[in-house]
N, C-alpha and C positions, 0 to 999 in steps of 0.2 A: 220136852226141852223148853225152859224158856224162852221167849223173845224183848225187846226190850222193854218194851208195855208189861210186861211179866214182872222183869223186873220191878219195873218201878211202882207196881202194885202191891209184889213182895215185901220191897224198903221200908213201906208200912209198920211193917210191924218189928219194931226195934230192939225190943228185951227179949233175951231165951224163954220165960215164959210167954210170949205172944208167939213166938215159932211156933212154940210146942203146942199150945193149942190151936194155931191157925191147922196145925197138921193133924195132930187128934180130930178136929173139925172135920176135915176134908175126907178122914178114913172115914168115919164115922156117918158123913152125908154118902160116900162113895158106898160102904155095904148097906145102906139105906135104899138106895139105887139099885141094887145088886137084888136085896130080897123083892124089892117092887117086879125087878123083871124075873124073878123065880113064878112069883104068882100072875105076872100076865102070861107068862108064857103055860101055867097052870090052865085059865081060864081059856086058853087058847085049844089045847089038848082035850078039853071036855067038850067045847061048843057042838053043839049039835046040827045046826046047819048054817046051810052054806053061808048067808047071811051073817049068822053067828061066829060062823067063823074068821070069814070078810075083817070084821070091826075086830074080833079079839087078835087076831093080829096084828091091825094098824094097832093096836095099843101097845101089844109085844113091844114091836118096834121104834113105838117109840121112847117106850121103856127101856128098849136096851142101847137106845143114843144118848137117853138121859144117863143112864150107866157110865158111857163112854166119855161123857163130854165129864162127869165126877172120878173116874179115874184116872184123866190128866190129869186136872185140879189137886187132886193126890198127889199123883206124880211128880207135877212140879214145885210142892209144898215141900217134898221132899228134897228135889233138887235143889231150893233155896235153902234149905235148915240145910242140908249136907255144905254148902258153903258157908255158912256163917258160923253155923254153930263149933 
């Protein structure tokens, strides 16, 4: 959901085509995010020890916040183009 900083970040971009691609953008960075934590969470399942395991997890994870924090960003690209557009 937006907030008003959201907004007024959104107002930015003023022609349908700047919607459209701040939003394509934002999928686009979001499954980028998405396969990153496919494969950390990959290198996490193979590690071998504990050590190994330890760090491929801090990665997972941060992996899958970077994920999280690009699928608002989706989100609310969407929620802006669904009111304007």
């Amino acid at each position: 959901m937006l907030d008003a900083a959201g907004n007024r970040r959104w107002a930015l971009f003023r022609t349908r085509d700047q919607v459209i691609d701040a939003v394509l953008e934002h999928y686009v960075n979001w499954r980028e995010r998405a396969a990153a934590t496919r494969f950390a969470y990959d290198r996490f399942t193979i590690a071998a020890t504990r050590i190994e395991r330890a760090a491929a997890f801090a990665a997972f994870t941060e992996t899958l916040n970077e994920e999280q924090l690009a699928a608002e960003e989706y989100e609310n690209s969407l929620a802006y183009a669904e009111r304007v557009l």
